[in-house]
C-alpha positions as CSV (number, residue, x, y, z in Angstrom):
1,X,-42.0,-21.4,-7.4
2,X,-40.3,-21.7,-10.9
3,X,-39.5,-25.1,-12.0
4,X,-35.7,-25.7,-13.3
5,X,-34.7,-27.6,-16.5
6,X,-31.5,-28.5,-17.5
7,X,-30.7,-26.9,-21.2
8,X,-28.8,-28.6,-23.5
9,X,-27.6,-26.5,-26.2
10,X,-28.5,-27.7,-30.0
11,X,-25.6,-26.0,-32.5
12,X,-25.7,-26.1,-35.9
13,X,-23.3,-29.4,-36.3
14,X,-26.1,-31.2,-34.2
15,X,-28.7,-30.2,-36.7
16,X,-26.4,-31.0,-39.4
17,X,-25.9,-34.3,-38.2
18,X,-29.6,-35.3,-37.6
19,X,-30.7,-35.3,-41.2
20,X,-31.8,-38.4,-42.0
21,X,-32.4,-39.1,-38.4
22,X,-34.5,-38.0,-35.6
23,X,-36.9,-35.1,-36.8
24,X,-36.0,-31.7,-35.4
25,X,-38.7,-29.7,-33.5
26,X,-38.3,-25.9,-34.4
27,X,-41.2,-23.0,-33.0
28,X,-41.8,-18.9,-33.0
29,X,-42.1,-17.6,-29.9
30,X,-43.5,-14.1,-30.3
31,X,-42.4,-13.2,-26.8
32,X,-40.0,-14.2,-23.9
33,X,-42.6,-14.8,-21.6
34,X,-43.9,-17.8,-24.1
35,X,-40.5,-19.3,-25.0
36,X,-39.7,-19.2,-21.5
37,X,-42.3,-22.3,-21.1
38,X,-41.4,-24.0,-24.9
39,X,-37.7,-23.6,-24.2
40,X,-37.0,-27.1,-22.6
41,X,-39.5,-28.8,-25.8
42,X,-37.7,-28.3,-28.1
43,X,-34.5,-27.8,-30.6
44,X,-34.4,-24.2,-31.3
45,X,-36.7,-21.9,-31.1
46,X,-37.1,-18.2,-32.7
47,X,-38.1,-15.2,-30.5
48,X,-39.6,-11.8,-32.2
49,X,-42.3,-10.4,-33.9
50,X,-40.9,-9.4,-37.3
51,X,-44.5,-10.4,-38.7
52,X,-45.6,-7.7,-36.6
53,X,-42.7,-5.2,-37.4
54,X,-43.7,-6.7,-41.1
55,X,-46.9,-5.6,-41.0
56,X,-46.4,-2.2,-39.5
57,X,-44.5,-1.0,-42.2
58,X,-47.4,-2.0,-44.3
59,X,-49.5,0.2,-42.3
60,X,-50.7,3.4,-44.3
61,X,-49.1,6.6,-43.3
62,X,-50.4,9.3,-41.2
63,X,-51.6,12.1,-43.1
64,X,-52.0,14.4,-40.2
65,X,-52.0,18.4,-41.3
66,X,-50.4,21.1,-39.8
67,X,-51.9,24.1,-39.1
C-alpha cells in the first residue's frame, strides 16, 4: 500500500521570490528509489550520481595486454 501526496511544483520564480523569506530546503538523491520518499519534504531535489560518474573517470585505466 503506497501512500499518496499531493505535489506542488516549486519553479524558479518561487525560489526567486523567497529570498529573504522562508529558507528553501534543497537535497541529492543518489537514486529514485530514495527521492521517491524525500519528494513530498522538500523544495527541489537533485537525482544522479555524477560524484560517482566523477570518480569513475578518476579511476586508473586498465592496462590489460593482449596476447
Amino acid at each position: 500500500m503506497a501512500d499518496q501526496f499531493a505535489v506542488k511544483r516549486v519553479t524558479a520564480p518561487d525560489i526567486k521570490n523567497r529570498k529573504g523569506g522562508a529558507p528553501i530546503v534543497a537535497l541529492t538523491a543518489y537514486h529514485a528509489h530514495t527521492a521517491r520518499i524525500i519528494d513530498p519534504y522538500v523544495d527541489f531535489l537533485l537525482v544522479g550520481d555524477s560524484l560517482g560518474m566523477s570518480c569513475m573517470a578518476m579511476r586508473p585505466r586498465c592496462q590489460c595486454r593482449s596476447s
